[in-house]
C-alpha positions, 0 to 999 in steps of 0.5 A: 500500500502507499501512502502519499499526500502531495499539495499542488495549491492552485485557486481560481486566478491564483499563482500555484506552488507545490512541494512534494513530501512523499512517505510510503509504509507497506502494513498489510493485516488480513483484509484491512489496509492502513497508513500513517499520515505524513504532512506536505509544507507549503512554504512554510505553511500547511496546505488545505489539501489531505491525499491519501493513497490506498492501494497502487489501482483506483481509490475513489471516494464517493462519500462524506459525513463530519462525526459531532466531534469534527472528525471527519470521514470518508468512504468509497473503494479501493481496488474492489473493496469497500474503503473508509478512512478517518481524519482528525480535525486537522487532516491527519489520519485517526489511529483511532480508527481501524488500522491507523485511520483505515479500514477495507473490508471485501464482501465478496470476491467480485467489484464492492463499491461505497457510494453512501455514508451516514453517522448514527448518534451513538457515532457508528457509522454506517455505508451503502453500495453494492456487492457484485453475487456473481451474476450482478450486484446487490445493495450492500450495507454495512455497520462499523463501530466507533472504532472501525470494527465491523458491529456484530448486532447489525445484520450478519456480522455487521453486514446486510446484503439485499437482491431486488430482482435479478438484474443489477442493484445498485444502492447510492443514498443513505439516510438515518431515520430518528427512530434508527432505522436506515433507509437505503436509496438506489436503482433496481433492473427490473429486466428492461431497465431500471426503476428507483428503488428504496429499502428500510432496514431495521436498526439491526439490519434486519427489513422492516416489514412495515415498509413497502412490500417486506421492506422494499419499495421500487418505482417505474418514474416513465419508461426507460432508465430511472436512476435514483442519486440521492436521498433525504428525509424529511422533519415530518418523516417523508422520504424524499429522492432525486435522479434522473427518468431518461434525460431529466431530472426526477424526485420522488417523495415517499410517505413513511410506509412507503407510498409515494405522497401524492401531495408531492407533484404529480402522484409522488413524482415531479419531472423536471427539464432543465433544457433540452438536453440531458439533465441529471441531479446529482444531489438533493438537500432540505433547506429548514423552511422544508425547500428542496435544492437539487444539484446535477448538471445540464447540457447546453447542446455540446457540454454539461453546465452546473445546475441548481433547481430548488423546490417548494414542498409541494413539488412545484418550482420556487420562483423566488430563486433564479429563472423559475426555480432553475439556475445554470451556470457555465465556468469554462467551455468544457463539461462541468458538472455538480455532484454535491450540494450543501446549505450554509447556516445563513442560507447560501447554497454551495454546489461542489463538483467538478469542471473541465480545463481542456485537459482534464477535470479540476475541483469546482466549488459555486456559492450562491445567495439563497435567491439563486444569484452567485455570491462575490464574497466567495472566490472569483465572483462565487466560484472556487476552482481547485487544481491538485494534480495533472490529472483528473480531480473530481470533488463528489462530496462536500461539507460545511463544519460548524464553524463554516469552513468548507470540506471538499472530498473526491478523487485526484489522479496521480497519473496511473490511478486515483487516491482520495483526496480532501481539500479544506476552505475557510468560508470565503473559498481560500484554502485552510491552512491549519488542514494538512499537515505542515510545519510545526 
């Protein structure tokens, strides 16, 4: 295993500096794999930029959640393993957690892939994906104690594996209900193609028959693919997911027994197209007030635009932001695309992604006042690009700490293959330095 954390620090219009500091340790104990951090000086200063590498193929991370005591965690893949890994508060690794801030754990001996990630109360800490059964996959959702150790009273030691049809199921959202209970979102094959699909488990894993039919509900949105991308639960308990039905954009909203809410759209669905183009939503979040905000991405014709829709509670769109709900923005020629959104305490939005510099992909963060207006007060005219390495650098989820700073995760390319990488802001979009070891 390898370990490296390299800055490259290069913020929309800014000069860039880079300084390597490179440390490789090979601990291998049974299927977990583990490192240590080391820090990378910038001159003189801590980076805001935290890659760790876990293997010598593709790490990705997919997935993010800050822990009430601000540690912040990570989950994804490495290899064909499910991958979760542990920072303390200031980029380091947690030895406190699995093997030196690391715990991989393998399903089965096809592809588990992470795209999930939620932190019950009591701190456990529970992931979502998929697990390839030798024909296709299955959702997968696994419970890790504070410590990282798989919790033998969740499911079968500590994990819980569910086949829809016989076709692929892919699971891509989590969310934890305040009763404990998980409700786990993504897309089932239904033999033609896919449908959004929605399982509740109780808090040991176990289906919850009171939930759809035997714990399991799936949706056909229209005809052709319906691919669910994100989920959240609402204060009165409704389940809410957004994706995408062909080309646009689609939310369904689910009472808590599983029915679709026909108080929401049009019979508990509400399609959405943005332009004529392709359209997906990447992410969905619930403003206090009870609006829906989704980001994803729209086409123009010949590339992929950052797109913002926020919605009433209803399901009709919020006239009050941007052009009749929807707010696009292009930041450079190429594909740019948003994968996360988050809402900032005094309620500006902030969607995070990734965008195209003609070679490849740099993070991409956009802040917008809650009228859907990009916000000045936020790097260059409201964006944030960050380049960390030549290659590929794709910010899949993102965060906001109690104190305001920014947490971006994804992946960076190191020229053969991906590693996580995290990239922490202050409020305004410049990098924070306290993150990332440096010197001391």
């Amino acid at each position: 295993m390898i370990f490296e954390i390299y800055s490259l620090i290069h913020t929309y219009n800014e000069a860039f500096m880079k300084r390597i500091f490179l440390t490789l340790a090979i601990l291998i104990f049974g299927s977990s794999v583990f490192s240590q951090t080391v820090g990378v000086e910038s001159s003189g200063m801590r980076t805001g930029i935290v890659i760790t590498s876990l293997s010598t193929v593709d790490d990705e991370a997919n997935a993010m959640a800050i822990q009430s005591d601000g540690k912040i965690v990570i989950a994804g893949y490495s290899k064909t393993d499910f991958a979760v890994v542990r920072y303390n508060t200031n980029g380091t690794l947690d030895p406190s957690f699995g093997k030196g801030g690391i715990v991989i754990t393998t399903l089965k001996s096809g592809d588990d892939h992470t795209s999930a990630l939620a932190i019950q109360p009591d701190g456990k800490i529970v992931v979502a994906g998929s697990t390839y059964n030798g024909k296709a996959n299955d959702f997968a959702v696994i419970r890790y104690n504070e410590n990282g150790t798989l919790d033998p009273s969740f499911g079968k030691g500590g994990i819980s594996i569910t086949s829809i049809n016989e076709g692929d199921d892919n699971a891509s959202g989590l969310a934890i209900q305040p009763d404990g209970k998980i409700v786990v979102a993504g897309s089932t094959n239904n033999g033609s193609n896919f449908d959004f699909a929605l399982i509740r488990y109780n808090p040991d894993g176990t289906l919850d028959p009171a939930f759809g039919t035997g714990g399991i509900v799936s949706i056909d949105i229209r005809q052709g693919d319906d691919q669910v991308s994100s989920i959240a639960i609402q204060a009165d308990g409704k389940i809410l997911l957004a994706g995408y039905s062909n080309t646009d954009l689609a939310l369904a909203r689910f009472r808590p027994n599983g029915i679709l809410d026909t108080d929401f759209g049009k019979g508990g669905k509400v399609i959405t197209s943005i332009r004529d183009g392709e359209d997906e939503a990447s992410a969905v979040c619930l403003q206090p007030d009870g609006k829906i905000v989704v980001a994803g991405s729209s086409n123009n014709g010949l590339n992929f635009d950052f797109a913002v829709v926020r919605y009433n509670i209803n399901g009709t769109l919020d006239f009050s932001f941007g052009k009749r709900g929807m707010v696009i923005t292009k930041i450079r020629d190429g594909d740019d695309k948003a994968s996360s959104v988050a809402i900032q305490a005094d309620g500006k939005i902030i969607a995070g992604g990734s965008s195209n510099n003609g070679s490849n992909f740099d993070f991409a963060l956009i802040r917008y006042y809650p009228n859907g207006t990009l916000d000045p007060a936020f790097g260059e005219g409201g964006i944030v690009m960050t380049d960390i390495r030549n290659g590929d650098d794709r910010a899949n989820a993102i965060a906001i700490q109690a104190d305001g700073k920014i947490v971006a995760a994804g992946n960076s390319n190191n020229g053969s293959s991906n590693d996580f990488v995290i990239v922490r802001y202050q409020e305004g979009g410049t990098f924070d330095f306290d993150f990332g070891q440096g010197r001391k």
